[in-house]
C-alpha positions in Angstrom: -36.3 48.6 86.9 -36.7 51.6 84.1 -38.3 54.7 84.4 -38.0 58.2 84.4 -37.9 61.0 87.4 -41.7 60.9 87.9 -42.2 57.4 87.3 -40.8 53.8 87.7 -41.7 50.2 86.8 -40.0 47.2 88.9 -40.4 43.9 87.9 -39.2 41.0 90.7 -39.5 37.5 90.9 -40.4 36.5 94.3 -41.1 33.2 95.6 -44.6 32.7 98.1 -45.0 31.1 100.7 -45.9 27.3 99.4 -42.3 28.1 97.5 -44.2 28.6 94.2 -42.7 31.6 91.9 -44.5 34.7 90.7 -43.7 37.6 88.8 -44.8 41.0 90.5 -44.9 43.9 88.4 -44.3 47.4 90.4 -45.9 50.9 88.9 -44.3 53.6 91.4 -45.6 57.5 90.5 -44.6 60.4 91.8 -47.3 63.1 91.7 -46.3 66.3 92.9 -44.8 65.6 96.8 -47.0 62.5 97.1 -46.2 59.1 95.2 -48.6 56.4 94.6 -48.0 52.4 93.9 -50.0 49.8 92.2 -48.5 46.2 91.6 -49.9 43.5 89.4 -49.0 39.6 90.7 -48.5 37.3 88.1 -48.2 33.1 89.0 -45.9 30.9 87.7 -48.8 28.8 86.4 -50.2 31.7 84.4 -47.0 33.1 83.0 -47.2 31.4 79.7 -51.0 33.1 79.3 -49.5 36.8 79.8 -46.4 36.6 77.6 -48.8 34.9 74.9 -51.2 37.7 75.0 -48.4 40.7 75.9 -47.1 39.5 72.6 -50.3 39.0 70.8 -50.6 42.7 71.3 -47.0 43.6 70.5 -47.7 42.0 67.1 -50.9 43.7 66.6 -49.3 47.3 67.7 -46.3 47.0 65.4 -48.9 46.2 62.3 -50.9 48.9 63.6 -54.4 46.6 63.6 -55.2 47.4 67.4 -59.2 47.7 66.2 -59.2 51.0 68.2 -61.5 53.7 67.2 -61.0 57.1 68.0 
């Protein structure tokens, strides 16, 4: 978990019911007195896919070539 006061990010590794892993990704917000969650579920299967292109985009941040326009 990491976060601040007004916002936090879990990340758990749970395992479903055919006892096949996923990674599920937790966004919780607090917005004035209400909070709000989203989660993103990830499959063991499709893993290697995400951390390719989580550090495809890393690589393109830190060389600063995101091909965003303003």
């Amino acid at each position: 978990m990491f976060g601040n006061e007004r916002e936090q990010y879990y990340f758990d590794i749970k395992k479903s019911k055919n006892q096949k892993h996923y990674l599920r990704i937790t966004n919780r917000r607090q917005e004035g007195n209400t909070y709000s969650r989203s989660q993103i579920v990830l499959f063991e299967e499709d893993l290697p896919f995400f951390v390719e292109a989580i550090t495809m985009l890393l690589g393109r941040h830190a060389t600063g070539n995101l091909g965003i326009s303003c």
